[in-house]
N, CA, C and O atoms as CSV, one atom per row, in Angstrom:
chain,resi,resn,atom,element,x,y,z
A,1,UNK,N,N,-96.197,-0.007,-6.978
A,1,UNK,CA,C,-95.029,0.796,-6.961
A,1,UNK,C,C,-94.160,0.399,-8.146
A,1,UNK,O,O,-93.907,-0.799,-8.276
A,2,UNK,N,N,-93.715,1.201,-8.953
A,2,UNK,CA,C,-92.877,1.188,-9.861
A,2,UNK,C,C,-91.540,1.301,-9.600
A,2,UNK,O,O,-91.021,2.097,-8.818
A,3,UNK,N,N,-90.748,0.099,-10.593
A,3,UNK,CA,C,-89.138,0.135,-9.638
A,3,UNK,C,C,-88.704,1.055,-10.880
A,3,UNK,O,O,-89.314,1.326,-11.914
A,4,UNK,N,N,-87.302,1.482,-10.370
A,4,UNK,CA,C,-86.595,2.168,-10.979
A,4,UNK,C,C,-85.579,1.935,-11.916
A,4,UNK,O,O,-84.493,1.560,-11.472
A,5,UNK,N,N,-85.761,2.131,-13.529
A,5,UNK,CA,C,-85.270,1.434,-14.312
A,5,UNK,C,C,-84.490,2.492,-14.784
A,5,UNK,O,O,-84.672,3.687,-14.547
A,6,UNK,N,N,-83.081,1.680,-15.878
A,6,UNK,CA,C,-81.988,2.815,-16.506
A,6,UNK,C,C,-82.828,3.614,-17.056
A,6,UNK,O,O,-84.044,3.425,-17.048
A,7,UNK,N,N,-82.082,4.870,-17.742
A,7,UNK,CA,C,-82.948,5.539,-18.281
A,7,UNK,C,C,-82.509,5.375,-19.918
A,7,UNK,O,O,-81.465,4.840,-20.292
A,8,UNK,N,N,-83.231,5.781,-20.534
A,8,UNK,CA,C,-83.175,4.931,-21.574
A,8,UNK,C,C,-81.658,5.062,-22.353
A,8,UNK,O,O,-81.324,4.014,-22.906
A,9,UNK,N,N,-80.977,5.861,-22.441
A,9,UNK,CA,C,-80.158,6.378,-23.484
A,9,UNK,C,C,-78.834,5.707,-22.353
A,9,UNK,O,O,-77.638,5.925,-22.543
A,10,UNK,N,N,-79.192,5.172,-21.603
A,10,UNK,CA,C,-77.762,4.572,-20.539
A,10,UNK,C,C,-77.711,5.541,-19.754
A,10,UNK,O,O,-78.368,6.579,-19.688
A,11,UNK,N,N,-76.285,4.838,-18.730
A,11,UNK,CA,C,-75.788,5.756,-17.428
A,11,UNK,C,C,-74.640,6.532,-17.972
A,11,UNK,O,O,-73.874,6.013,-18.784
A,12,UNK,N,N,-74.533,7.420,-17.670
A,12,UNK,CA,C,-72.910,8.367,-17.733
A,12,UNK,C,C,-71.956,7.345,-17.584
A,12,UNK,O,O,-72.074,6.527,-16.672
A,13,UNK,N,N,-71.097,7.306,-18.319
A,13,UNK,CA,C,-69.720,6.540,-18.396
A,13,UNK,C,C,-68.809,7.108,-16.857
A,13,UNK,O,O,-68.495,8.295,-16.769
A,14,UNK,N,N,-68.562,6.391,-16.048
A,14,UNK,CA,C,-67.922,6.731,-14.751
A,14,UNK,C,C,-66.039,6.613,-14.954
A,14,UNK,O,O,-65.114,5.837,-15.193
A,15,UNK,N,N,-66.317,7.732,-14.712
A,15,UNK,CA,C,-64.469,8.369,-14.508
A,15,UNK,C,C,-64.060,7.836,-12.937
A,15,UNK,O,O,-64.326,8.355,-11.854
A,16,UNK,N,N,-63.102,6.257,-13.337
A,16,UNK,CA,C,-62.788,5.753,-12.246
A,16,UNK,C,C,-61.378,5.704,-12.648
A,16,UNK,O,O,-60.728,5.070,-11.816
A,17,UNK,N,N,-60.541,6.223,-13.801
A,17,UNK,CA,C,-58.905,5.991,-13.390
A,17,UNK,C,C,-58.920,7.512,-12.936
A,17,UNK,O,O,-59.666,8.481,-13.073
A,18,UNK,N,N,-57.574,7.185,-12.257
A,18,UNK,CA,C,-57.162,8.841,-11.783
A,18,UNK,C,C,-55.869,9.361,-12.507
A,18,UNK,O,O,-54.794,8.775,-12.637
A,19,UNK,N,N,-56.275,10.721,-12.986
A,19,UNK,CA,C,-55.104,11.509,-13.593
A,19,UNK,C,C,-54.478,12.107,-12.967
A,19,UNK,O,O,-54.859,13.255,-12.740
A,20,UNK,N,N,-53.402,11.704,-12.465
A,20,UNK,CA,C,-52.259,12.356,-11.491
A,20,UNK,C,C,-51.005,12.999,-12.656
A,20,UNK,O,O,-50.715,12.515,-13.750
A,21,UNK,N,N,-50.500,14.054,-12.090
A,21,UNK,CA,C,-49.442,14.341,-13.256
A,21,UNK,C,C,-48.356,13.112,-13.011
A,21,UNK,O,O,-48.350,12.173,-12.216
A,22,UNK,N,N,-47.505,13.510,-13.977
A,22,UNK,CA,C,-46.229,12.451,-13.886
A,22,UNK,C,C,-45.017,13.094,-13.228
A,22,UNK,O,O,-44.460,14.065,-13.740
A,23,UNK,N,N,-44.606,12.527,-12.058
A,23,UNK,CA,C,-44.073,12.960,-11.002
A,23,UNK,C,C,-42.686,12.322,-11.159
A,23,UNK,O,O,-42.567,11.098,-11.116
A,24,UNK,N,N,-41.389,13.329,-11.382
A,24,UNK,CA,C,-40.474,12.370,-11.421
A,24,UNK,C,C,-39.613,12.419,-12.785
A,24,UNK,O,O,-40.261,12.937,-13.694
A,25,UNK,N,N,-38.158,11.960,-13.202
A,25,UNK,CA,C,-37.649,11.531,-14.458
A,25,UNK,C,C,-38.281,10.212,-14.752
A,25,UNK,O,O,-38.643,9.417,-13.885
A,26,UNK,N,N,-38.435,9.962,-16.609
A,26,UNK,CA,C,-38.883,8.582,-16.548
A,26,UNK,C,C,-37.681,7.869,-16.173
A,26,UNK,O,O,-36.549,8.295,-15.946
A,27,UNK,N,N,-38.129,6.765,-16.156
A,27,UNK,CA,C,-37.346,5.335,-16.077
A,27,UNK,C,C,-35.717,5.101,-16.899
A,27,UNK,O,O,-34.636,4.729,-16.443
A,28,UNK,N,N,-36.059,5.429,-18.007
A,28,UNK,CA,C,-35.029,5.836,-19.256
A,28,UNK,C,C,-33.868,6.892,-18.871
A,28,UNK,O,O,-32.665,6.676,-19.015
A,29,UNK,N,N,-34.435,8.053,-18.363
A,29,UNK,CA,C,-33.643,8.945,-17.877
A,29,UNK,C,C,-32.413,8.629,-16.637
A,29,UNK,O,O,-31.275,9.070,-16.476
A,30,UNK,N,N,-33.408,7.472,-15.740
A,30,UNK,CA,C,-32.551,7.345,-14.624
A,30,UNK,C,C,-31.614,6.328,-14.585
A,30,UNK,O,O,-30.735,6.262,-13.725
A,31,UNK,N,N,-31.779,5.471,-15.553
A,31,UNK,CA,C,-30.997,3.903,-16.220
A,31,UNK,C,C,-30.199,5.349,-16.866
A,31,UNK,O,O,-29.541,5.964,-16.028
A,32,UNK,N,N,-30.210,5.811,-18.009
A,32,UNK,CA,C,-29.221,6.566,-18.773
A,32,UNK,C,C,-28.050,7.479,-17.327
A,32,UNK,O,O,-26.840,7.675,-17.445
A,33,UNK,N,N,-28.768,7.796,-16.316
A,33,UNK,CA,C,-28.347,9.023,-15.429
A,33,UNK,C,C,-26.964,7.653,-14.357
A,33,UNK,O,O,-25.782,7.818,-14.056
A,34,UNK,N,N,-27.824,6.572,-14.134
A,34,UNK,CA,C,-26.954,5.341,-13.241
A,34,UNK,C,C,-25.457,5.087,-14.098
A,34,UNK,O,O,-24.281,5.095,-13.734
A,35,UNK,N,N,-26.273,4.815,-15.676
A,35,UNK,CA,C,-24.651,4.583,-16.394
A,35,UNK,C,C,-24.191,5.148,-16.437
A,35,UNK,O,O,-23.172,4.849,-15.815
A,36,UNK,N,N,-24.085,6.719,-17.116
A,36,UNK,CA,C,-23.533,7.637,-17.148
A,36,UNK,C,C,-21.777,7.685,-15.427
A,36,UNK,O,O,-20.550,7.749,-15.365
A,37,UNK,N,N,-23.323,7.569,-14.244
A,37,UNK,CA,C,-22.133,7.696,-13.062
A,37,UNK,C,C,-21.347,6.588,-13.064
A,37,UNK,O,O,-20.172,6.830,-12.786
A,38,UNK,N,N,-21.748,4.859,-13.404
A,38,UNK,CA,C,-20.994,4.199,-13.322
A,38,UNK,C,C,-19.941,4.243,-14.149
A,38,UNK,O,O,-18.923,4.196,-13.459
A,39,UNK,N,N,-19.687,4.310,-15.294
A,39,UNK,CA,C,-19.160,4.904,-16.213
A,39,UNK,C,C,-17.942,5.521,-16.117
A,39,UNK,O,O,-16.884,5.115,-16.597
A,40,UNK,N,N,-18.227,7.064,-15.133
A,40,UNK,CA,C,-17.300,7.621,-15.005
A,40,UNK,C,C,-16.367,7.446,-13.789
A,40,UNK,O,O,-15.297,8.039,-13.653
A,41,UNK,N,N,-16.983,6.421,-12.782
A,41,UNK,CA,C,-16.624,5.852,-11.696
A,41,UNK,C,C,-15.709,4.477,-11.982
A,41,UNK,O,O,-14.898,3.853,-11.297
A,42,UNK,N,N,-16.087,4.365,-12.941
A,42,UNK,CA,C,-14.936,2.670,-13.627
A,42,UNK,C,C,-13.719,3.974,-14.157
A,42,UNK,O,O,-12.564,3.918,-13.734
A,43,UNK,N,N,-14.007,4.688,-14.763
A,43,UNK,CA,C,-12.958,5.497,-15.311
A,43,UNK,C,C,-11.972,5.930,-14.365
A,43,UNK,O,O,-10.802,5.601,-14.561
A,44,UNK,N,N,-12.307,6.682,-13.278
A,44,UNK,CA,C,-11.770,6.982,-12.061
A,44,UNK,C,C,-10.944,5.972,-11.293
A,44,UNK,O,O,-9.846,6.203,-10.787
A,45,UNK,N,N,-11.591,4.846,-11.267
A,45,UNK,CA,C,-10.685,3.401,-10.827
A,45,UNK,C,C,-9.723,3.242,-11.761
A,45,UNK,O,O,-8.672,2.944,-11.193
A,46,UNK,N,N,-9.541,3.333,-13.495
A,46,UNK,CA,C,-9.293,2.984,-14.243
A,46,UNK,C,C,-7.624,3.758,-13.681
A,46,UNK,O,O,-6.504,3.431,-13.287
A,47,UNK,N,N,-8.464,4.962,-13.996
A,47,UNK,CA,C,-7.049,6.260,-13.949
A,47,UNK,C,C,-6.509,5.838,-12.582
A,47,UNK,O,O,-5.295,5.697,-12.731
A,48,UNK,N,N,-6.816,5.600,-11.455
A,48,UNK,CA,C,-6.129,5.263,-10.547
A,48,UNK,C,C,-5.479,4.407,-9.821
A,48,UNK,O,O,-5.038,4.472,-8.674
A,49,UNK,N,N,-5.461,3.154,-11.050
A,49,UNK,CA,C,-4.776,1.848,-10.955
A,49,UNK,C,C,-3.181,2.139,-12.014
A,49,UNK,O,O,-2.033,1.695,-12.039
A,50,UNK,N,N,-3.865,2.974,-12.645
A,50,UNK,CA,C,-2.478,3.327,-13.673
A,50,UNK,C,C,-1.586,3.853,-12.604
A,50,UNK,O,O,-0.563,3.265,-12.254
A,51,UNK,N,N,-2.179,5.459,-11.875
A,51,UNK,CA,C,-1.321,6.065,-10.832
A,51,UNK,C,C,-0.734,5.135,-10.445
A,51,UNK,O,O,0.214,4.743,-11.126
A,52,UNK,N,N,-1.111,4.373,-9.088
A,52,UNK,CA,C,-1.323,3.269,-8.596
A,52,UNK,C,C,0.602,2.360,-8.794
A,52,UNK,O,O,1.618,2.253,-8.107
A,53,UNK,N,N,0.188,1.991,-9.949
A,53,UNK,CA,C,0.911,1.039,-10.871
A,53,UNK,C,C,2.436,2.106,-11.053
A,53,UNK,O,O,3.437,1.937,-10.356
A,54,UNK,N,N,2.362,2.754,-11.702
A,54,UNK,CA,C,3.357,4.134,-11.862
A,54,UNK,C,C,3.945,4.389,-10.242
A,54,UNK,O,O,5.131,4.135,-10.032
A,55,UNK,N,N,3.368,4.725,-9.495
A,55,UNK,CA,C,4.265,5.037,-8.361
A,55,UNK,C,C,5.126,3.304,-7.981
A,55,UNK,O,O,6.330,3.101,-7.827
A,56,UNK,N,N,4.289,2.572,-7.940
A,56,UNK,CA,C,4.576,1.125,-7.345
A,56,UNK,C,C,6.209,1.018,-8.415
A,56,UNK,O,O,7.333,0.758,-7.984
A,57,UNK,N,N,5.903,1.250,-9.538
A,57,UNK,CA,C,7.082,1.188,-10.321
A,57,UNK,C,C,7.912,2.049,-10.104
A,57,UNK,O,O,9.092,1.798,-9.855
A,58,UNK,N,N,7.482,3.044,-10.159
A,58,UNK,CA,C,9.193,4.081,-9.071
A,58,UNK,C,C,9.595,4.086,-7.881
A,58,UNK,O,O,10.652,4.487,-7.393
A,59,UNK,N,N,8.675,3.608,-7.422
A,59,UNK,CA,C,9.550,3.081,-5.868
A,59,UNK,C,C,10.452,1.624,-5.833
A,59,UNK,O,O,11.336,1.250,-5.063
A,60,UNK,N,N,9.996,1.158,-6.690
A,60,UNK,CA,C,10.478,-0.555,-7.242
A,60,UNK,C,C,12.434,0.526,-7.712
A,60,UNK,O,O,13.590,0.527,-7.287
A,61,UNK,N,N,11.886,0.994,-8.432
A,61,UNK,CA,C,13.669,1.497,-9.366
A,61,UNK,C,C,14.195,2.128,-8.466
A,61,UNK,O,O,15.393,2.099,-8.185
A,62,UNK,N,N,13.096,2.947,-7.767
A,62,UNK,CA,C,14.383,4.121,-6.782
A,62,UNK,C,C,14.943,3.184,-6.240
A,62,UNK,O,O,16.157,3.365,-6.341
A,63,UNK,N,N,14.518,1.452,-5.244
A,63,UNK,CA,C,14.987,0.839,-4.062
A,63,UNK,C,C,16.360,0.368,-5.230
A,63,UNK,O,O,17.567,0.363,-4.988
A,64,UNK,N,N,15.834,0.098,-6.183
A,64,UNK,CA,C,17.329,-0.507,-7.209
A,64,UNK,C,C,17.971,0.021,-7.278
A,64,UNK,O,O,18.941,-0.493,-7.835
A,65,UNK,N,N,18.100,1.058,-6.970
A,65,UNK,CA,C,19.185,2.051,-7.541
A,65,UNK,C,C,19.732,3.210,-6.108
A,65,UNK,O,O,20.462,4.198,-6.184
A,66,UNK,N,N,19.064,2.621,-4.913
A,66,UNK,CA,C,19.632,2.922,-3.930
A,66,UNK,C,C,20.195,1.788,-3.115
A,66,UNK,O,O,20.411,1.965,-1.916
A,67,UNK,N,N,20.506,0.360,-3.832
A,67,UNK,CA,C,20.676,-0.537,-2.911
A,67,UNK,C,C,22.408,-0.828,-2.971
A,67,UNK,O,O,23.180,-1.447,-2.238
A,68,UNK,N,N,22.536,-0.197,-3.992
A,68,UNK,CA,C,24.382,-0.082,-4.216
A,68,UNK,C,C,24.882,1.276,-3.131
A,68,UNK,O,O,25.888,1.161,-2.432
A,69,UNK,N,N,24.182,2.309,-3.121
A,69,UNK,CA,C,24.449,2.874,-2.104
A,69,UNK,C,C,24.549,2.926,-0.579
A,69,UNK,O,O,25.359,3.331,0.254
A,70,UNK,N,N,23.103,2.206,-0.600
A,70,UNK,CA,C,23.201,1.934,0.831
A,70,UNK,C,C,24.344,0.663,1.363
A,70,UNK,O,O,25.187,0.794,2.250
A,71,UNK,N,N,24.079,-0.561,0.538
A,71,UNK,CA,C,25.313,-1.634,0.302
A,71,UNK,C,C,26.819,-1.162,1.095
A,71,UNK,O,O,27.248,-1.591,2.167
A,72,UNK,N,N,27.514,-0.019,0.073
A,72,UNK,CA,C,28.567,0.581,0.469
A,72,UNK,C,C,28.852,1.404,1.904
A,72,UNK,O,O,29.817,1.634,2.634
A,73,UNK,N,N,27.461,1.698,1.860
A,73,UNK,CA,C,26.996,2.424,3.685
A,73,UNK,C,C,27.191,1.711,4.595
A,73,UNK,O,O,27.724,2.080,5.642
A,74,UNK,N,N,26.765,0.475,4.341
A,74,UNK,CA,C,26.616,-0.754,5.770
A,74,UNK,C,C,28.068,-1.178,5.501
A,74,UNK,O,O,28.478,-1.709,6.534
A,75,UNK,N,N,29.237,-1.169,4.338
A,75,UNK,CA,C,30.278,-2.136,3.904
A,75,UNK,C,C,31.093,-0.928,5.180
A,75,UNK,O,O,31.574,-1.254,6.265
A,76,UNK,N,N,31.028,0.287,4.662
A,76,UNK,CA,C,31.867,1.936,5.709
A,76,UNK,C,C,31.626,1.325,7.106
A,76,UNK,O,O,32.570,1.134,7.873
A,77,UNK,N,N,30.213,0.987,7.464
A,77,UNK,CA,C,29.866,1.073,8.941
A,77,UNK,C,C,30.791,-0.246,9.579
A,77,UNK,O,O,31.705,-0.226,10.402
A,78,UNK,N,N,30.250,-1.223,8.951
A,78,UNK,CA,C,30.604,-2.425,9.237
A,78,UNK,C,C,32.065,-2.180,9.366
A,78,UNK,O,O,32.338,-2.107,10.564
A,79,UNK,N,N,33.341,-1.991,8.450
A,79,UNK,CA,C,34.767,-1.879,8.241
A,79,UNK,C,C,34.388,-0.818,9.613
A,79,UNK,O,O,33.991,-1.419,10.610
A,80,UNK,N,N,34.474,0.496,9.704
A,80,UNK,CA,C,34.220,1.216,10.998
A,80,UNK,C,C,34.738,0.344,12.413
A,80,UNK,O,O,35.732,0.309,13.138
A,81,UNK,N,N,33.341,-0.354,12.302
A,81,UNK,CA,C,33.001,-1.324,13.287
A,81,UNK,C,C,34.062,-2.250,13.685
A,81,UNK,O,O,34.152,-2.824,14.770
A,82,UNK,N,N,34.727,-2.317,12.848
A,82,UNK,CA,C,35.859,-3.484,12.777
A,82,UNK,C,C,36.989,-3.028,13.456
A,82,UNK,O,O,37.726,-3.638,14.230
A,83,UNK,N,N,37.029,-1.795,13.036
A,83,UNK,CA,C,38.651,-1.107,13.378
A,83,UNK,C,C,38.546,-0.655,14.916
A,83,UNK,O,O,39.572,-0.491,15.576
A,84,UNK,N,N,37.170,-0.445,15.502
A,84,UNK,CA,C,36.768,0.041,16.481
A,84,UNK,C,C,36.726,-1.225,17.693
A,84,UNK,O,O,36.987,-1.138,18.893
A,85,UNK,N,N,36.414,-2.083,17.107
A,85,UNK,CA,C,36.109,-3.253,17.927
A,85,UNK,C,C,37.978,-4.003,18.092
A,85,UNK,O,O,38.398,-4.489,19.141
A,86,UNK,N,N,39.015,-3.874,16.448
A,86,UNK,CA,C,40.144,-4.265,16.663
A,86,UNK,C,C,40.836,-3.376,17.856
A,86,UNK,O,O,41.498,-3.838,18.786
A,87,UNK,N,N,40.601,-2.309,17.673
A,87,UNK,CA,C,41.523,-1.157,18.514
A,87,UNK,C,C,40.893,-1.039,20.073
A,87,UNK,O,O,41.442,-0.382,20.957
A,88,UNK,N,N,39.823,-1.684,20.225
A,88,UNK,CA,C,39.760,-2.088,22.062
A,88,UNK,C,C,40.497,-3.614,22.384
A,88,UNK,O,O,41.121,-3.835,23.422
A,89,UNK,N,N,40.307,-4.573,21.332
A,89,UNK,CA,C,40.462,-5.517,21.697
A,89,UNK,C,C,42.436,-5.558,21.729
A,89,UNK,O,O,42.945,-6.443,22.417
A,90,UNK,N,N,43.342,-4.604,20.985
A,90,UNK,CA,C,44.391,-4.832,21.058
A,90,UNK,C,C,44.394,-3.612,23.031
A,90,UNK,O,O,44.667,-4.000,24.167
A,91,UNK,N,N,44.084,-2.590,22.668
A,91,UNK,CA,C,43.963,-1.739,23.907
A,91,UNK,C,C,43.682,-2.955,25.421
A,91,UNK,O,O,44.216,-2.882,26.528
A,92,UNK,N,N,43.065,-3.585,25.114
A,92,UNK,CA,C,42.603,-5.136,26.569
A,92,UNK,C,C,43.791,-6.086,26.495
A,92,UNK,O,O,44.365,-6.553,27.478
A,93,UNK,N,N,44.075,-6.304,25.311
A,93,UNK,CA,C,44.914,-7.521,25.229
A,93,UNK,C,C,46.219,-7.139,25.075
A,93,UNK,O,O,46.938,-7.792,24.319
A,94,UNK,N,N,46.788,-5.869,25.867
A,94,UNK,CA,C,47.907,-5.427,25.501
A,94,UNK,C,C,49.431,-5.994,26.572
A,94,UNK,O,O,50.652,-5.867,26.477
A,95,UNK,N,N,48.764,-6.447,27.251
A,95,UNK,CA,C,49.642,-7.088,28.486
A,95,UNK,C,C,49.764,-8.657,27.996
A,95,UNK,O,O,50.550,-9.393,28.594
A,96,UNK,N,N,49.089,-9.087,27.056
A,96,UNK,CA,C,49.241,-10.629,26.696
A,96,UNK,C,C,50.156,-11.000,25.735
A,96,UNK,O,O,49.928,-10.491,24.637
A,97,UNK,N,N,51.333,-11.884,25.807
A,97,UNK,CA,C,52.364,-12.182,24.991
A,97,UNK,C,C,51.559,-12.577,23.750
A,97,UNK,O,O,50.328,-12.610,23.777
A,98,UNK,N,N,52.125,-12.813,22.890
A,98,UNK,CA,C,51.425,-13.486,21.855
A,98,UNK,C,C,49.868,-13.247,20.869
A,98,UNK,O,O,49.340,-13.724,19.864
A,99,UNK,N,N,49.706,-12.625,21.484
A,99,UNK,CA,C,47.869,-11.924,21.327
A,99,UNK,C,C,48.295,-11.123,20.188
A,99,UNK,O,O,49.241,-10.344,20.304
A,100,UNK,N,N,47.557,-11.285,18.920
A,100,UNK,CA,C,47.105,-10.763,18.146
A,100,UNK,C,C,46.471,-10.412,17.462
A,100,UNK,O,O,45.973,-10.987,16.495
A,101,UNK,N,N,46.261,-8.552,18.120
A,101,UNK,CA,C,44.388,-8.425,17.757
A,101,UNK,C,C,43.776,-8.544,16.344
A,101,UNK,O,O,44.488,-8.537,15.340
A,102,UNK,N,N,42.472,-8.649,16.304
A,102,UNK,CA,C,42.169,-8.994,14.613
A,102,UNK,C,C,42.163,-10.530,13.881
A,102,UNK,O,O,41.535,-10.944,12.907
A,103,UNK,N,N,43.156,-11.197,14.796
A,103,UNK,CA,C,43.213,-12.226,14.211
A,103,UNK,C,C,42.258,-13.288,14.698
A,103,UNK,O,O,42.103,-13.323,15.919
A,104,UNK,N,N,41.599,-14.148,13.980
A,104,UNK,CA,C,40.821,-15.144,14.513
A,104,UNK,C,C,41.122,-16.309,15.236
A,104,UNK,O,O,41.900,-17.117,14.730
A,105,UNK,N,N,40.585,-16.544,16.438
A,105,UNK,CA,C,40.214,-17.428,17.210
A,105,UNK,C,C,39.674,-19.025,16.433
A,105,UNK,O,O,39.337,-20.015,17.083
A,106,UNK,N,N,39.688,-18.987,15.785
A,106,UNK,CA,C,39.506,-20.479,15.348
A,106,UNK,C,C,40.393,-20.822,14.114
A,106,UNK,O,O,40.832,-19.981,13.329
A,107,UNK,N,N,40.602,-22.179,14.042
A,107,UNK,CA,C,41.114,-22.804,12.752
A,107,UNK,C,C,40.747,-22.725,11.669
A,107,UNK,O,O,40.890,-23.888,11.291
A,108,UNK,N,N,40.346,-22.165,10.820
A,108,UNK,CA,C,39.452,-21.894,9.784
A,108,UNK,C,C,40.045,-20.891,8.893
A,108,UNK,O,O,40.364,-19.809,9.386
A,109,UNK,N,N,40.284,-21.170,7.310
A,109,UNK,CA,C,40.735,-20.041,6.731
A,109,UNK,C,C,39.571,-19.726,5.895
A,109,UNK,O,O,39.983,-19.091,4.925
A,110,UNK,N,N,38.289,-19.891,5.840
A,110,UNK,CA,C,37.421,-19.345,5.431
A,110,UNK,C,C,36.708,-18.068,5.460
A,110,UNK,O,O,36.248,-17.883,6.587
A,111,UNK,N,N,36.429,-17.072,4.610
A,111,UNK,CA,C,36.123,-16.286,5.165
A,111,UNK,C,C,34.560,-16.054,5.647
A,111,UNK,O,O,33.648,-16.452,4.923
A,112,UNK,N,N,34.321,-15.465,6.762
A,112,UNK,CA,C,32.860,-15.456,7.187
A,112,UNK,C,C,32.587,-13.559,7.262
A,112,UNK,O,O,33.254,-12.524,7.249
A,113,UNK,N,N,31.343,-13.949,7.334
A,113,UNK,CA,C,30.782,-12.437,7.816
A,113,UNK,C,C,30.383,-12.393,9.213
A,113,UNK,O,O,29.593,-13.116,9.820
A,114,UNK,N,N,31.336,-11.044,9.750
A,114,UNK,CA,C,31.210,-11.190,11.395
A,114,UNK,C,C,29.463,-10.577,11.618
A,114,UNK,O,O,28.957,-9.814,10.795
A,115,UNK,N,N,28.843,-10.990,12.653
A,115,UNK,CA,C,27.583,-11.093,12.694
A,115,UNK,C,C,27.453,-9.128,13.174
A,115,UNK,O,O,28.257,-8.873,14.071
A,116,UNK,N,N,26.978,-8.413,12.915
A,116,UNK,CA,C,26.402,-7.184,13.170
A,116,UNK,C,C,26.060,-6.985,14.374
A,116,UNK,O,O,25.007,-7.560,14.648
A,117,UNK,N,N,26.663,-6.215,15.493
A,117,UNK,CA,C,26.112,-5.824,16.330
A,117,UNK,C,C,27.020,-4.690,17.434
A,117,UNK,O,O,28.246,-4.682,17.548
A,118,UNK,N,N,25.953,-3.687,18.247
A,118,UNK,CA,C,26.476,-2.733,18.637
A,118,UNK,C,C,27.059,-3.144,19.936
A,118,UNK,O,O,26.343,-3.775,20.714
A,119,UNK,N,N,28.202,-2.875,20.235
A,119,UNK,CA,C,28.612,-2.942,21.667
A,119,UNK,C,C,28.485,-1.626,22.398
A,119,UNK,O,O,28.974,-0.659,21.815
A,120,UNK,N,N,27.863,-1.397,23.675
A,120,UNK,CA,C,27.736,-0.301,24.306
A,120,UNK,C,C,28.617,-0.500,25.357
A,120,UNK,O,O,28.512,-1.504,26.060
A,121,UNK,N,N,29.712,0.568,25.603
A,121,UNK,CA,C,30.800,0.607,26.631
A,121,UNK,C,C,29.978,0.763,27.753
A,121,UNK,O,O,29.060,1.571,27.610
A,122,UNK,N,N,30.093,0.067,29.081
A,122,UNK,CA,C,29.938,0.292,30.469
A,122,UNK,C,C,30.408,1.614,30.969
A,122,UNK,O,O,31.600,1.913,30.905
A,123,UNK,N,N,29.400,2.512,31.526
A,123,UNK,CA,C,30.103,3.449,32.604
A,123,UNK,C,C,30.706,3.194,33.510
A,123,UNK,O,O,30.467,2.147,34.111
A,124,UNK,N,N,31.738,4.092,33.944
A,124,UNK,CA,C,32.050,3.358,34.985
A,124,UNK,C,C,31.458,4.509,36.784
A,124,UNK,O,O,31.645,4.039,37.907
């Protein structure tokens, strides 16, 4: 029996890679496509730290420049407060010799700031 030998001129060269199309952007495209968004996403932060910064600074000036106003608001309320609180306390203390409303209760000619607060009249 005779074995089976190449034949003379060789075997057919065997087609073992596979040609698939190219599926997809390359590599290049999608690195160029990532920066591109980061890019405009640092920009976006960029622009909105300025905003950001800009409002923070006009609310900073408006409070400066409303604190003399309001100042004079609490100075009205407070004086208010005073005349309101003198004019019950002479109205109570009107049967007492010597009592004089407004005037302070202690030895002290210093001046202080009377502490803030609302008195609510009792119903009766």
């Amino acid at each position: 029996m005779a074995q089976d030998l190449p034949p003379a001129e060789g075997y057919r060269e065997i087609k073992y890679r596979r040609y698939l199309p190219q599926r997809g952007p390359s590599g290049l495209v999608i690195l160029a496509g990532v920066t591109a968004i980061s890019a405009f996403g640092f920009y976006r932060v960029f622009q909105g730290n300025l905003e950001r910064r800009e409002l923070k600074r006009e609310n900073l000036w408006a409070r400066i420049n409303l604190v003399p106003l309001l100042t004079a608001e609490s100075d009205r309320d407070t004086y208010r407060r005073e005349e309101a609180a003198k004019a019950r306390e002479e109205e109570i203390m009107k049967n007492v010799d010597g009592w004089k409303a407004g005037e302070s209760v202690y030895n002290n000619t210093k001046y202080y700031t009377a502490p803030k607060f609302v008195i609510v009249p009792e119903e009766n």
